[in-house]
N, C-alpha and C positions, 0 to 999 in steps of 0.2 A: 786305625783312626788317623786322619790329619789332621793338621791344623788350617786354619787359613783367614784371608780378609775378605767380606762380604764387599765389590765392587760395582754391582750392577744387578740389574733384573733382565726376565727375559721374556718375551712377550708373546704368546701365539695365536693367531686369530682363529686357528681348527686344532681341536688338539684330540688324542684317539679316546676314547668314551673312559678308559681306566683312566684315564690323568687327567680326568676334568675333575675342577676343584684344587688342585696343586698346583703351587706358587713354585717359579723355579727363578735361580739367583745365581750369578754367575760370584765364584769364587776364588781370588789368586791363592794360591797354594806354594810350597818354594819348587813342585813339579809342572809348575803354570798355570794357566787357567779352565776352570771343572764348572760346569753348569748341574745343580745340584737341586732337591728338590727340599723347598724349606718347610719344618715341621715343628718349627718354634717362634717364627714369628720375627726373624731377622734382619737385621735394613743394612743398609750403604754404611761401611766403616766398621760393621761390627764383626769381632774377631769371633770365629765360630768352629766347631769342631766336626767334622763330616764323619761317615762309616760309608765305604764302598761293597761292592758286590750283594751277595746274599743279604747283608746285614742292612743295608740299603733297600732293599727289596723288601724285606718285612715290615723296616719302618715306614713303608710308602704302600702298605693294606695290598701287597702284592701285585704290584702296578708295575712292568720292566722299565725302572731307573740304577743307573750305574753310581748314584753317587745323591746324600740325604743330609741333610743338616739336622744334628741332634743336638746341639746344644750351644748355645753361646756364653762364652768365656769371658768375666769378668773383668773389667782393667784393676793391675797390679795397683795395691793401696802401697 
């Protein structure tokens, strides 16, 4: 799992039939920037936690994405 900061969106005007309906969200990471597909509903600023590979893959109803956002991480109280 990584961490990262939600910086952007990503826009496509054909996308292939499994990935229609999926939001994808460009995320900086400290390994650089991962376009990721979001599955919680994530915006611009918000820190969020990714799964790569396989683990990616399942949470995206078996769709080939290399990278998924599952969850967003609360700011420290």
């Amino acid at each position: 799992m990584i961490l990262g900061t939600v910086t952007g969106s990503v826009w496509a005007t054909r996308k292939a039939a499994c990935l229609q309906g999926q939001t994808f969200l460009v995320v900086d990471t400290l390994k650089g920037l991962v376009v990721a597909a979001d599955h919680v509903g994530a915006g611009t600023g918000d820190k969020v936690l990714l799964v790569t590979g396989t683990a990616a893959t399942k949470f995206s109803m078996e769709a080939p994405v290399d990278a998924a956002i599952v969850a967003i991480i609360d700011p420290e109280k």
